[in-house]
C-alpha positions in Angstrom: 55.4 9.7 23.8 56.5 10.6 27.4 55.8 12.5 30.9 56.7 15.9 30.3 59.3 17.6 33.1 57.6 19.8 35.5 59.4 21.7 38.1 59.9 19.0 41.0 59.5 21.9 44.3 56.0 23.3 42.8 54.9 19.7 42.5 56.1 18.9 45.8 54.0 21.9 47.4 51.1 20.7 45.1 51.0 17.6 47.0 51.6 18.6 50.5 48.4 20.8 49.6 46.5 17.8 49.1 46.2 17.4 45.1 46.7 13.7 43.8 50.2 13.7 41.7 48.8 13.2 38.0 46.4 16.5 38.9 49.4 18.3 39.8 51.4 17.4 36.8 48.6 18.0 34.5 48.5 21.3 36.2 52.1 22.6 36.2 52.0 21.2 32.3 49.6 22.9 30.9 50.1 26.7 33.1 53.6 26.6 31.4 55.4 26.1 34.7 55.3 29.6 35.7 54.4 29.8 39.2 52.2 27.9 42.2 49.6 30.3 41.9 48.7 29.6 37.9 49.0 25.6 38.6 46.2 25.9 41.6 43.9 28.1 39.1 44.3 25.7 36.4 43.2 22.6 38.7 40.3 24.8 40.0 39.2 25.6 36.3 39.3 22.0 35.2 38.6 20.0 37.8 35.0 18.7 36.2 37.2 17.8 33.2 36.9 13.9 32.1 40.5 13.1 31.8 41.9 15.5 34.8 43.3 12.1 36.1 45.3 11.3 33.1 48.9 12.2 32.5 49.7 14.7 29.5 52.1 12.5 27.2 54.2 15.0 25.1 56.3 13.5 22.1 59.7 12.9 22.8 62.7 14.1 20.0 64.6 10.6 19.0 68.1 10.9 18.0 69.7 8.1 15.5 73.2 7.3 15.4 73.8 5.4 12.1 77.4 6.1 11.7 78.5 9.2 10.0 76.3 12.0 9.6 76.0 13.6 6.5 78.7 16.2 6.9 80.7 13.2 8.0 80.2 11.0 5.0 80.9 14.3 3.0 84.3 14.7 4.6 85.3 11.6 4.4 84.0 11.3 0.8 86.4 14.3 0.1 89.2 13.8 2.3 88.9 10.5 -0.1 88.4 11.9 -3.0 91.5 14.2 -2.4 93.7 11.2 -1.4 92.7 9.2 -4.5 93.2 12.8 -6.6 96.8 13.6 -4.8 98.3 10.0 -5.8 96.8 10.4 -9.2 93.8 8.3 -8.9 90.9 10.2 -9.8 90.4 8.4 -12.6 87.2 7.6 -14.8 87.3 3.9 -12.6 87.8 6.3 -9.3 85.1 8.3 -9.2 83.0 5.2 -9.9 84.0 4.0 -6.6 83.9 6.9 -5.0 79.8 7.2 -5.8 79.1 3.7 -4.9 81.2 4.2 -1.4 78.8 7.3 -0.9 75.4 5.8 -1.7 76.5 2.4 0.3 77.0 4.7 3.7 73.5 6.6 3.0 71.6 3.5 2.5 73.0 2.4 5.4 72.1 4.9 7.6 68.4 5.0 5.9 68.1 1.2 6.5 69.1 1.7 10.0 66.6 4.3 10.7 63.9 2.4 9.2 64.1 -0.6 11.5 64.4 1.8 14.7 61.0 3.0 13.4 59.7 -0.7 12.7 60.4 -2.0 16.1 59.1 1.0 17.9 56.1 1.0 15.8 55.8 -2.9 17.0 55.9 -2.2 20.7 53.3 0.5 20.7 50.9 -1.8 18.5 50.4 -3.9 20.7 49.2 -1.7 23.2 47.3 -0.1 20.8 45.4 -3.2 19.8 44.4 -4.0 23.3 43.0 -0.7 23.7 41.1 -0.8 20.8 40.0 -4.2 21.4 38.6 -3.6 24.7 36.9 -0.4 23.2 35.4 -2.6 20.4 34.7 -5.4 23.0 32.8 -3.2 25.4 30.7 -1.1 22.4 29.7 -4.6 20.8 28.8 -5.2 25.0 27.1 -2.0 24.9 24.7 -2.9 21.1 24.0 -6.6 22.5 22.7 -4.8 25.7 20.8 -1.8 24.0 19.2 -4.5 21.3 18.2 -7.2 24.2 16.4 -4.2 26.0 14.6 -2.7 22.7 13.9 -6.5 21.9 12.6 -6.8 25.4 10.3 -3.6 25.1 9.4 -4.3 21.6 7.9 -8.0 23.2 6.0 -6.4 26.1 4.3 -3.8 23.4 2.5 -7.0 21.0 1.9 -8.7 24.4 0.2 -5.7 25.5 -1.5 -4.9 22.3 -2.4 -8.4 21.6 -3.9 -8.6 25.0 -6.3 -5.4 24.3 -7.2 -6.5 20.7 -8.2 -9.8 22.5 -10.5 -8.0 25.2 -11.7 -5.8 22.6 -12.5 -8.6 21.1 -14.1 -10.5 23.8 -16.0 -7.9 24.5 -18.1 -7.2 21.1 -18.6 -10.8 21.0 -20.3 -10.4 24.7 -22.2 -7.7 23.2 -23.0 -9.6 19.7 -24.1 -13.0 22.3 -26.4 -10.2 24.6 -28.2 -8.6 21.5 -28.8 -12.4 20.2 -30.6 -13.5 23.5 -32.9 -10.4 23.7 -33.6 -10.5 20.2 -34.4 -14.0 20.9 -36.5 -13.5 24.0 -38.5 -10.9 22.3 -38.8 -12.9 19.3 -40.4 -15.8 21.6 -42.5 -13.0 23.5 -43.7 -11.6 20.4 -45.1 -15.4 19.1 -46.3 -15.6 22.6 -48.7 -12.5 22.6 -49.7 -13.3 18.8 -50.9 -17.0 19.7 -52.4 -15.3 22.9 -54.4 -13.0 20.8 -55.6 -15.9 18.3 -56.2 -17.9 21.4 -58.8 -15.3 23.0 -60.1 -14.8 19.8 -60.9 -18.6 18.7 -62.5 -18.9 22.4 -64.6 -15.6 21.8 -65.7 -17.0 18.2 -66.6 -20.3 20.0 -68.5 -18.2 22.8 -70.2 -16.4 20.1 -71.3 -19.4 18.1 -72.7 -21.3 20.7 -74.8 -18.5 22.1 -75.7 -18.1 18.1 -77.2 -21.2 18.2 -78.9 -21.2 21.4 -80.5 -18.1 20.2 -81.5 -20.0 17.5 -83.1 -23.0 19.0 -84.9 -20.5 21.2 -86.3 -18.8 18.2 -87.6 -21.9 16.7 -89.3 -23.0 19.8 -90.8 -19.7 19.6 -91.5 -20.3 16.3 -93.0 -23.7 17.2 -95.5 -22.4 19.8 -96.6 -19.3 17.9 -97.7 -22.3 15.1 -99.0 -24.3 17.8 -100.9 -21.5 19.3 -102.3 -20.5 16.0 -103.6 -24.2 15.2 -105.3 -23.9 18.3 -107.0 -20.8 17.6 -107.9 -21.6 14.9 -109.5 -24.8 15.8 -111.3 -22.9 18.9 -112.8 -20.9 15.8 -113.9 -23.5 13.6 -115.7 -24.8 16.8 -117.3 -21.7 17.4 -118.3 -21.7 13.9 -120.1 -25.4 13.9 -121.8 -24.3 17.6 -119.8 -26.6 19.2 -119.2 -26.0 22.8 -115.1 -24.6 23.3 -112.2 -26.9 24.2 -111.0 -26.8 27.6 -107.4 -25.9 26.6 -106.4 -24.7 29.7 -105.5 -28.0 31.2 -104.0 -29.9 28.0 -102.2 -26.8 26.9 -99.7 -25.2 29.2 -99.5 -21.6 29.3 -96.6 -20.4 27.9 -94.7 -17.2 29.0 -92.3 -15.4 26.5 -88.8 -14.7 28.0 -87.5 -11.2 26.8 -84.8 -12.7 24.7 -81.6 -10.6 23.9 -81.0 -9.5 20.2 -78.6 -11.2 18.5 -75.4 -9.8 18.2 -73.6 -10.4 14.7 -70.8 -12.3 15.1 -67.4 -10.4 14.0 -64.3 -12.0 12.3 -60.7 -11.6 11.8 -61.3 -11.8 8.0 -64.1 -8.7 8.4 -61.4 -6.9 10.3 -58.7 -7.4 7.8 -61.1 -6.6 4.4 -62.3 -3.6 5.7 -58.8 -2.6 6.3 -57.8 -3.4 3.3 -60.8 -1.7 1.5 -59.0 1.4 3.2 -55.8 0.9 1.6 -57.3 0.4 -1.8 -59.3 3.5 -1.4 -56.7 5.8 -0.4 -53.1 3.2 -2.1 -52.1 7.1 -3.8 -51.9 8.3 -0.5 -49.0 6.1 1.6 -49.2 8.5 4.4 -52.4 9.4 5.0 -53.4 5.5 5.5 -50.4 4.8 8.1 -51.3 7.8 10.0 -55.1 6.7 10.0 -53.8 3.1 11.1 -52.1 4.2 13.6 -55.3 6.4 15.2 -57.2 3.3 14.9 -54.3 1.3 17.0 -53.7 4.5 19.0 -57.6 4.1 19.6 -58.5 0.0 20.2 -55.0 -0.1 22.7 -56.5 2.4 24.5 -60.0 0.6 25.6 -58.0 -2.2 26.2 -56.1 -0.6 28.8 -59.2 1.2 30.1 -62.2 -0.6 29.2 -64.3 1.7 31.8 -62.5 4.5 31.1 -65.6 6.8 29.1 -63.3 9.4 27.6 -61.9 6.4 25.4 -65.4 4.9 24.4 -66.6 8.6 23.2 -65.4 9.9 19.9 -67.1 12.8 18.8 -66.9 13.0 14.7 -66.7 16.8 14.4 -63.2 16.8 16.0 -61.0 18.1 12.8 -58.2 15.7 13.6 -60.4 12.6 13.8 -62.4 13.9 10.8 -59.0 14.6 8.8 -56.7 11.0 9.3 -60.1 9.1 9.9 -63.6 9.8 9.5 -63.0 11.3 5.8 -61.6 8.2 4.7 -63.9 5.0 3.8 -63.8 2.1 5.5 -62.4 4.2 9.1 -65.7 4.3 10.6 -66.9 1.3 9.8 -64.3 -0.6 10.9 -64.7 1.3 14.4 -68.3 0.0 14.0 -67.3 -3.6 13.9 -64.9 -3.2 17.2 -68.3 -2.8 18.6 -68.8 1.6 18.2 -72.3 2.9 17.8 -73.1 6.2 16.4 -75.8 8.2 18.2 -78.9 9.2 16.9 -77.7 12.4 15.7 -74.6 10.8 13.9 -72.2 13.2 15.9 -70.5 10.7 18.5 -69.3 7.7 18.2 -69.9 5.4 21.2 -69.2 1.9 23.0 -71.5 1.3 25.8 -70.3 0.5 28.8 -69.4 -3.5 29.5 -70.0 -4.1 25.6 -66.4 -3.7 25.3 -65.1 -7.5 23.9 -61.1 -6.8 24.5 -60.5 -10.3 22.6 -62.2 -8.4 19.5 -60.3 -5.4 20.1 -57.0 -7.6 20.5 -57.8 -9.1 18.0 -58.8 -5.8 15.5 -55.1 -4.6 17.0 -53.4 -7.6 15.7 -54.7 -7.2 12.1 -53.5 -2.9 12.2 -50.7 -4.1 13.0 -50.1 -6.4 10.4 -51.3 -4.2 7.8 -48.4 -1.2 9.2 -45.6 -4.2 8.9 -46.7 -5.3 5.6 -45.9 -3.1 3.0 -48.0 -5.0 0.0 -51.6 -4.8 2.6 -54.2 -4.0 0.0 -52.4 -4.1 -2.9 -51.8 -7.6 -4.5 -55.5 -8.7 -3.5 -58.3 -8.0 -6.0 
C-alpha cells in the first residue's frame, strides 16, 4: 500500500489556506484531483468524519523481474528449437531437453515471485500484529474495566438490599417486642382488677358476716329479756293470785328500752351470682344468642351503677320497656339475678328499683366479674348438672 499522487500546487494552496496536509491529501484523493474548488467541498462535507486525519493508502502495482518473460522464454525456446532442428538435432532425445529447459526457466520465475511475496508478506505482519495486539490489549483493558464496575455495582446492590432486609427486620422484631410488653402489661392489669374485685368482695362478705352476727346476738338478748319479762309476769300473777302483796320490780329489774333494730339483710355470694347465671344458660342453651345478648344488658346494666351509683336513671328500670322485656325480663333467672345485685320491684311489679345509698359496688363488681366470665367461657352452663 502507498500515498497516492495528488497534484503538488492545489495542495500547496490547500495549506497556505490553513488545512493540515493529511486533510488536504485526503481531499484532493478522493475529489479525483479535479480542481481547488471540489477539494475545499469535500473537506467541508467530511470534516465530522472519524478518520479525516488519516492518509488514503491506495495499492501500488509491483513489477517482478525473474529473467525472461514468457514471450522471452518462448523465443529463446524456439530460436532453440530451430538451432537444434537446422543442425539436425531435433531428435526424440532433443525435444526431451528442450521441455525440461522450458519448465526449469518457469519454475524459476514462479519460485522467484513467490519469495518476493513471502518477504513482503513478513514485513507487513509485523506491523499488523502490533496493531492488532494493541487492539486486543486495550478491548481485554476495556472487559476488565466494564466487569470491575458491574462487579462494583452488583456489590453496592446486596449491600443495599441486605441493609433494608436487616431494618425490615429490626423493625418487626421492635414491633413483635412492643405487642409483647402491652400484652404483658394488660395481662398483669387484668389479674390486678380480678384480685381487686375478689379483694372488695371477701372484705364485703366479712363486713356482712359480722354485722350477721351482731344482729344475732342482739336478737337473742332480745330473746332473753322477752323470757325474762315473761317469768316476771308471770310470777307478779301467781302473786296476785295467792293475795300476796306485788314485787317491787322496779328497782331489781331495770327497765329495758327496745332499740329499732335494722332488718337483716341476706347475705349474697359469688356462688348465688354464678348459679343463677347459669340457670339462665340452661334455660335458654338452644338459644346462643339470645343469652349473650341478655349478659351483656346485665353487664351493660351493673357497670353502669358503678360508675354512677347516684345517678337515678340507672337505678330505675321500668319492666314494660320492649327491649328489656325481649333480651331480659322474658328470660328466667334475668330478674332475679337483678334482684340479688340488690333491685326491688315496686308494689305494682312495673319498675324495678335500687334505693338510693343501698347500692354495694363490691357486689355489683363482683356480679360483673361472674358475666363476664360466663361471656368468655363458652362451656358456662353446660357441663354442670
Amino acid at each position: 500500500m502507498a500515498v497516492p499522487q495528488v497534484d503538488k500546487k492545489m495542495l500547496g494552496e490547500l495549506e497556505v489556506m490553513g488545512f493540515p496536509a493529511v486533510r488536504s491529501i485526503r481531499a484532493l484523493h478522493y475529489s479525483g484531483n479535479s480542481n481547488l474548488e471540489s477539494a475545499i467541498n469535500w473537506l467541508l462535507e467530511h470534516e465530522s468524519d472519524p478518520d479525516i486525519d488519516q492518509l488514503p493508502l491506495v495499492s501500488r502495482e509491483i513489477s517482478i523481474e525473474c529473467g525472461d518473460t514468457s514471450s522471452e522464454v518462448r523465443n529463446s525456446v524456439q530460436g532453440m528449437s530451430l538451432n537444434l532442428g537446422m543442425h539436425g538435432y531435433l531428435t526424440k532425445r532433443n525435444r526431451g531437453l528442450l521441455l525440461r529447459f522450458t519448465d526449469y526457466r518457469w519454475r524459476i520465475c514462479i519460485h522467484e515471485k513467490l519469495m518476493y511475496s513471502k518477504t513482503h508478506a513478513q514485513a507487513r505482519k509485523p506491523e499488523e500484529q502490533t496493531t492488532a495486539g494493541s487492539q486486543k490489549e486495550t478491548s481485554e483493558v476495556e472487559r476488565e474495566l466494564n466487569a470491575n464496575e458491574h462487579e462494583e455495582e452488583d456489590r453496592k446492590r446486596v449491600l443495599a438490599l441486605h441493609k433494608s432486609k436487616r431494618d425490615e427486620e429490626e423493625k418487626a422484631r421492635g414491633r413483635i417486642r412492643n405487642q409483647l410488653q402491652e400484652d404483658k402489661r394488660e395481662r398483669i392489669q387484668a389479674a390486678k382488677d380480678v384480685m381487686e374485685a375478689k379483694r372488695t368482695l371477701e372484705e364485703n362478705q366479712r363486713k356482712r358476716m359480722m354485722e350477721s352476727r351482731k344482729a344475732e346476738q342482739e336478737e337473742e338478748k332480745r330473746a332473753r329479756e322477752r323470757i325474762r319479762q315473761r317469768i316476771e309476769d308471770d310470777k307478779a300473777e301467781r302473786r296476785r293470785g295467792l293475795g300476796l302483796p306485788r314485787e317491787n320490780t322496779v328497782a331489781s329489774a331495770p327497765i329495758v328500752t327496745l332499740a329499732k333494730v335494722k332488718p337483716i339483710e341476706p347475705v349474697v355470694t359469688s356462688e348465688q351470682l354464678r348459679d343463677c347465671l347459669r340457670t339462665l344458660k340452661k334455660n335458654h342453651k338452644d338459644d346462643n344468642a339470645r343469652v349473650k345478648k341478655a349478659f351483656q344488658i346485665l353487664l351493660k346494666i351493673v357497670a353502669n351503677i358503678v360508675k354512677n351509683p347516684e345517678e337515678e336513671r340507672f337505678r330505675r328500670i321500668r319492666l314494660s320497656n320492649p327491649v328489656f322485656k325481649d333480651r331480659v325480663g322474658n328470660l328466667q333467672g334475668g330478674v332475679e339475678f337483678l334482684e340479688l345485685c340488690g333491685f326491688q320491684k315496686l308494689r305494682n311489679n312495673s319498675y324495678l328499683v335500687m334505693p338510693r345509698g343501698k347500692a354495694d359496688v363490691a357486689l355489683l363488681n363482683a356480679a360483673g366479674v361472674e358475666i363476664a366470665s360466663a361471656m368468655e367461657n363458652p362451656y358456662f352452663g353446660l357441663l354442670s348438672k
